[in-house]
C-alpha positions as CSV (number, residue, x, y, z in Angstrom):
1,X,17.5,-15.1,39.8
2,X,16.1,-15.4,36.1
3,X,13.6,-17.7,36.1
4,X,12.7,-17.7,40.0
5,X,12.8,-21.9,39.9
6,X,14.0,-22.6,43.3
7,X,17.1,-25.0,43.0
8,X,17.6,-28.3,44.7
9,X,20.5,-28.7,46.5
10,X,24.3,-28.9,44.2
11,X,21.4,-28.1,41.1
12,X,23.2,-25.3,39.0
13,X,20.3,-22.9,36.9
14,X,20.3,-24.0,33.3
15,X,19.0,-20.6,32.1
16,X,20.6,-19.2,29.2
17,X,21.6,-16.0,31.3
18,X,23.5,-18.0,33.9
19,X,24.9,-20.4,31.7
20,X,26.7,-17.0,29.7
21,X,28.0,-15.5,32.7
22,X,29.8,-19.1,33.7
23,X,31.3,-19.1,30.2
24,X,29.3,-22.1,29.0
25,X,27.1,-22.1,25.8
26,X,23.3,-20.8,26.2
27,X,21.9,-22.8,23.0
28,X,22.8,-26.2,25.0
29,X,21.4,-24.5,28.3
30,X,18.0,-23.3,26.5
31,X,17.8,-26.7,25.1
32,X,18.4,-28.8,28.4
33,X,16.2,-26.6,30.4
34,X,13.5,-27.1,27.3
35,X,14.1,-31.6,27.9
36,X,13.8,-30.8,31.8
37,X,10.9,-28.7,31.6
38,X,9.2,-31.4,29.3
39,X,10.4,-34.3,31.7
40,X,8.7,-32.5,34.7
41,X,5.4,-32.0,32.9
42,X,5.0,-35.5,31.4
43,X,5.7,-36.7,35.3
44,X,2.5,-34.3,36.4
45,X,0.3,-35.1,33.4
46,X,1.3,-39.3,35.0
47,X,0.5,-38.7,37.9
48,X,-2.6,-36.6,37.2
49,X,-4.2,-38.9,35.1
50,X,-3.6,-42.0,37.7
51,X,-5.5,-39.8,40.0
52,X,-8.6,-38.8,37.8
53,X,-8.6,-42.2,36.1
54,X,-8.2,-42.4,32.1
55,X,-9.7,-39.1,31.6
56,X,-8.4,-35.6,32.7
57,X,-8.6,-31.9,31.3
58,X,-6.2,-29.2,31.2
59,X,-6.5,-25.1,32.1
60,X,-7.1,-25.3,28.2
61,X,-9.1,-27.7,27.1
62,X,-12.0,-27.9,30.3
63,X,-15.1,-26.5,30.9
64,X,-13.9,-24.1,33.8
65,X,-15.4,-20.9,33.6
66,X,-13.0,-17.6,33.6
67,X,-14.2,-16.5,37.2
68,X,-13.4,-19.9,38.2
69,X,-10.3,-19.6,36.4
70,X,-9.5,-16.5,38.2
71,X,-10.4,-17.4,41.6
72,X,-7.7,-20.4,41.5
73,X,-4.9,-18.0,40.6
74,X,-6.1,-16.0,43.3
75,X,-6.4,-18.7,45.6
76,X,-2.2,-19.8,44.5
77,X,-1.2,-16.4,44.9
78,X,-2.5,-16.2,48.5
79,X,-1.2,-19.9,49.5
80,X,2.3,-18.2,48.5
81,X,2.3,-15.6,50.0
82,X,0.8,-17.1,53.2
83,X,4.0,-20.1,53.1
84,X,6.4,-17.2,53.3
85,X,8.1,-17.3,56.2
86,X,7.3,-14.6,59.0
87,X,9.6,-11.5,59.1
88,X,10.5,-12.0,55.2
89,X,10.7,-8.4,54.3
90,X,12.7,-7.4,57.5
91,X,15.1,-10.6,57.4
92,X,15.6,-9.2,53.7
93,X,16.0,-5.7,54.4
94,X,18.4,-7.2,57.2
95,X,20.6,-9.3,55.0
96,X,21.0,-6.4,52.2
97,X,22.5,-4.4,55.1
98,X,24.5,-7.2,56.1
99,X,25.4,-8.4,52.6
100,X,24.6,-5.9,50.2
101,X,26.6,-7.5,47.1
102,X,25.0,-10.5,47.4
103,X,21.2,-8.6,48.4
104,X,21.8,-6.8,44.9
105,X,22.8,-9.5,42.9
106,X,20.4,-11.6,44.2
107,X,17.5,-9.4,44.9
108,X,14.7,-9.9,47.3
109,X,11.0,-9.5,46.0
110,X,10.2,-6.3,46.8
111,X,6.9,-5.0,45.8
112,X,6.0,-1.6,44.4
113,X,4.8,-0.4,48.1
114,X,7.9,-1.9,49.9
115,X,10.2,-0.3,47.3
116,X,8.3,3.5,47.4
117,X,8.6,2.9,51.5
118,X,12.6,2.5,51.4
119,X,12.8,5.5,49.4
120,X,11.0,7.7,51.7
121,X,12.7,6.3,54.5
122,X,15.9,7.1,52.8
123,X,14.7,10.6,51.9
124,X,13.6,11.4,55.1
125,X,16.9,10.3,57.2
126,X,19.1,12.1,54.3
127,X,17.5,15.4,54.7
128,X,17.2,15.0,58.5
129,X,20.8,14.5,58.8
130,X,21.4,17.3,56.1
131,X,19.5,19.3,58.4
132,X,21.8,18.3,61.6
133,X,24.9,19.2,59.3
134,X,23.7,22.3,58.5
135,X,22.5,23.6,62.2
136,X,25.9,22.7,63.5
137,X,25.6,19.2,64.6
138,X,22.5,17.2,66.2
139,X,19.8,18.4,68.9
140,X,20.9,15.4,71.6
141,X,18.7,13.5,73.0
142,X,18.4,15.8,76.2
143,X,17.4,19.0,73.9
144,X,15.0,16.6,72.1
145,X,13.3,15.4,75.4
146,X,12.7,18.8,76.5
147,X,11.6,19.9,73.4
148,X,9.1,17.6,73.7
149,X,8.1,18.5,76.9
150,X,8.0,22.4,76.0
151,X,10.8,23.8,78.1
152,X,12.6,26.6,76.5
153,X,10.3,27.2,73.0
154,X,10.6,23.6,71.9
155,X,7.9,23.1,70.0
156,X,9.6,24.9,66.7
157,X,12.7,22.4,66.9
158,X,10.1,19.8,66.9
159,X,8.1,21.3,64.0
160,X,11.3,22.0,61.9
161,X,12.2,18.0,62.7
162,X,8.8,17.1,61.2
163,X,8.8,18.8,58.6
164,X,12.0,17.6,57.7
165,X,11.0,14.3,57.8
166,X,7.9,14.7,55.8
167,X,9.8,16.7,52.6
168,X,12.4,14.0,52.8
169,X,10.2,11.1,52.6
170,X,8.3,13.2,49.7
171,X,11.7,13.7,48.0
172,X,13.0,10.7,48.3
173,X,9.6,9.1,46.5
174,X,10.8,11.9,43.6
175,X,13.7,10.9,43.2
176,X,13.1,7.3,43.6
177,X,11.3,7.7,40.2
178,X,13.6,10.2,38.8
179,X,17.0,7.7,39.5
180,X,14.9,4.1,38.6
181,X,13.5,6.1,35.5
182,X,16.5,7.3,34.0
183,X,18.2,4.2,34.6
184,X,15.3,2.5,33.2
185,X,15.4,4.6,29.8
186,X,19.4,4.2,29.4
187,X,18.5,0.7,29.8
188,X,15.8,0.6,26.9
189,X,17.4,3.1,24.6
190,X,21.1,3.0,24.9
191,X,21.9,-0.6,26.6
192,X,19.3,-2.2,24.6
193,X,18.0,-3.7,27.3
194,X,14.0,-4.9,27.5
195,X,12.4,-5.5,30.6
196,X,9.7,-4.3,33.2
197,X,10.2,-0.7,34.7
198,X,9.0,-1.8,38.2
199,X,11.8,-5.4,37.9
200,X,14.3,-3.3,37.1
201,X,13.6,-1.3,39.8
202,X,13.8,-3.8,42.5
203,X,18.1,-3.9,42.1
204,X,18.2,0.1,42.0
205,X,16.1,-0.2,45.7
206,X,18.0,-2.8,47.4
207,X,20.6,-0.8,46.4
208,X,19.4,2.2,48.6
209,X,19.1,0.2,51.9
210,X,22.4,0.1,52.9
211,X,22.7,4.0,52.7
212,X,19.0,4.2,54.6
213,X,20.6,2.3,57.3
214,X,23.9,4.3,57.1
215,X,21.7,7.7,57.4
216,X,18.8,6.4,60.0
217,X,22.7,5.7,61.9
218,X,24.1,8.9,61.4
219,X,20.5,10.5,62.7
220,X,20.5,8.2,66.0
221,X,24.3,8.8,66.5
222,X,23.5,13.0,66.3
223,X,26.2,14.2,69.1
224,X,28.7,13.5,66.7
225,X,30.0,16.6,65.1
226,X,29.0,18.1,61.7
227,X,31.7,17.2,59.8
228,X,31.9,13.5,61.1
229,X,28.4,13.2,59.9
230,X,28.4,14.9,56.9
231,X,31.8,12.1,56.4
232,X,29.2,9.1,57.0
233,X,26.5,10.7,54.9
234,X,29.2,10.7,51.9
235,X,30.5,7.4,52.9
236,X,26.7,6.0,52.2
237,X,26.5,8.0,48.8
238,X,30.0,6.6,48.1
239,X,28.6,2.4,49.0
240,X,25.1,3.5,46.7
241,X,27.0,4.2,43.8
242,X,29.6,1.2,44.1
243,X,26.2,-0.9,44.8
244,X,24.3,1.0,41.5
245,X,27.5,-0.7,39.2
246,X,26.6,-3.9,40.7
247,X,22.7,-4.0,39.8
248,X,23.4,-2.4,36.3
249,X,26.3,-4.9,35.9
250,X,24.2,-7.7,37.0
251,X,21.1,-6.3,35.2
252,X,22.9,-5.8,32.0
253,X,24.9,-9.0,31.8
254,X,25.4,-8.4,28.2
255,X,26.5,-5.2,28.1
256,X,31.3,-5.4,28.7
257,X,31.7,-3.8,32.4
258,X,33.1,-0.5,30.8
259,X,29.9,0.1,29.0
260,X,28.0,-0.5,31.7
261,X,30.5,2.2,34.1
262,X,29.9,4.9,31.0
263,X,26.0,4.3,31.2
264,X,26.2,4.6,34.8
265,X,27.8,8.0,34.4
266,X,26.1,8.9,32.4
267,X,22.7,8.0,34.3
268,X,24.6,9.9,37.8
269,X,25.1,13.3,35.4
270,X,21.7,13.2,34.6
271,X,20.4,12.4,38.0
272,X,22.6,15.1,39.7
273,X,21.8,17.4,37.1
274,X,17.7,17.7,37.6
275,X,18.5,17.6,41.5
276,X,20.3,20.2,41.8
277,X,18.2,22.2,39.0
278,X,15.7,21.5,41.8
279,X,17.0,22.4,45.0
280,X,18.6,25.6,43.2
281,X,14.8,26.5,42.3
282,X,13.7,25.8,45.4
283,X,16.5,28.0,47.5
């Protein structure tokens, strides 16, 4: 999960990160994973050079032009993305529901769309089932039909459940970059921590999956009563926050657990703080 070098089978990852976290020393690590990465390229440049004959030329030193340059890159990234396997991004959306520890410690590779669409999916089932609590329980899926169908003055029940769904999706794309970015400065300025804004947003995201499935449940499941789905809505808030200490713990491998827990705190305070600042404004 450091270097993304796929491992051959009993092959343990020589990077200095794992190597710490096992207890082992990370100089001997860096400098093993230094002879093997040698090792592998003098095998390449071998067998290059008894395909070409006794001349070759590297990325470097030949006479390709930079479009040409370009246009291989482009043409590796497409060959990768094409050997994926079909159904990637649902089998991994699947597994971090089905194994969320082991989703966010080893997280999928979400990209910047995929992430912004599991936070408005999130937002949108959150504030729909908000909405359910705060009616007095869900429509049913009798009311719904003939709300649909315009018996009784249906159509406002169907226009309140839209627009429900569109200012959750928008709010949870706000708060997506309000919880990744806070995170992401704690990181930098208090943790000490460099790296990317969007990779260390990918943990924070798989972290959110679980509690989009727990809320798109509590929405399908909408004859139960308020209270027993407000109790499932918490329950997902409760498995996001146990999940956040996992990323940051993962993320900040350096950083001793209780450190990490204070940042995290301190990261929820800030989080809760502007959200509520908000929806006070708002109401």
């Amino acid at each position: 999960m450091y270097c993304g070098r796929e491992l051959a089978k009993g092959e343990k990852c020589t990077c200095p990160q794992s190597v710490m976290r096992r207890g082992g020393n990370a100089q001997g690590a860096s400098e093993t994973g230094k002879s093997e990465t040698n090792s592998n390229q003098n095998a390449q440049n071998t067998q290059y050079t008894k395909n070409q004959g006794t001349s070759y030329k590297t990325g470097y030193a030949g006479k390709d032009s930079p479009f040409e340059r370009a246009r291989n890159r482009y043409k590796a990234k497409r060959a990768a993305r094409g050997a994926r396997p079909r159904g990637g991004t649902w089998r991994d959306i699947w597994s971090a529901v089905l194994s969320p520890v082991e989703a966010v410690t080893n997280p999928p590779n979400l990209g910047i769309a995929a992430m912004l669409i599991i936070a408005a999916a999130m937002g949108a089932f959150l504030w729909l089932g908000v909405y359910f609590v705060l009616s007095g329980g869900g429509v049913g899926p009798f009311r719904l039909a003939a709300a649909m169908m315009g018996f009784g003055g249906g159509y406002p029940l169907i226009a309140r459940i839209g627009l429900t769904l569109l200012s959750g999706a928008v709010a949870g794309v706000i708060m997506f970059f309000l919880y990744t970015g806070i995170f992401y400065l704690i990181g930098r300025f208090v943790v000490r921590v460099r790296e990317p804004y969007w990779q260390s947003c990918v943990r924070l995201v798989t972290a959110w999956i679980p509690f989009t499935a727990i809320s798109l449940l509590g929405v399908l499941l909408s004859l139960l009563s308020p209270l027993t789905l407000a109790a499932l809505i918490l329950c997902g808030a409760a498995i996001t926050a146990a999940l956040t200490y996992v990323a940051l713990k993962t993320e900040w491998y350096s950083v001793p657990p209780s450190k990490t827990l204070l940042s995290m705190l301190l990261g929820y305070f800030l989080f809760l703080s502007i959200m509520l600042r908000l929806i006070l404004t708002i109401h």
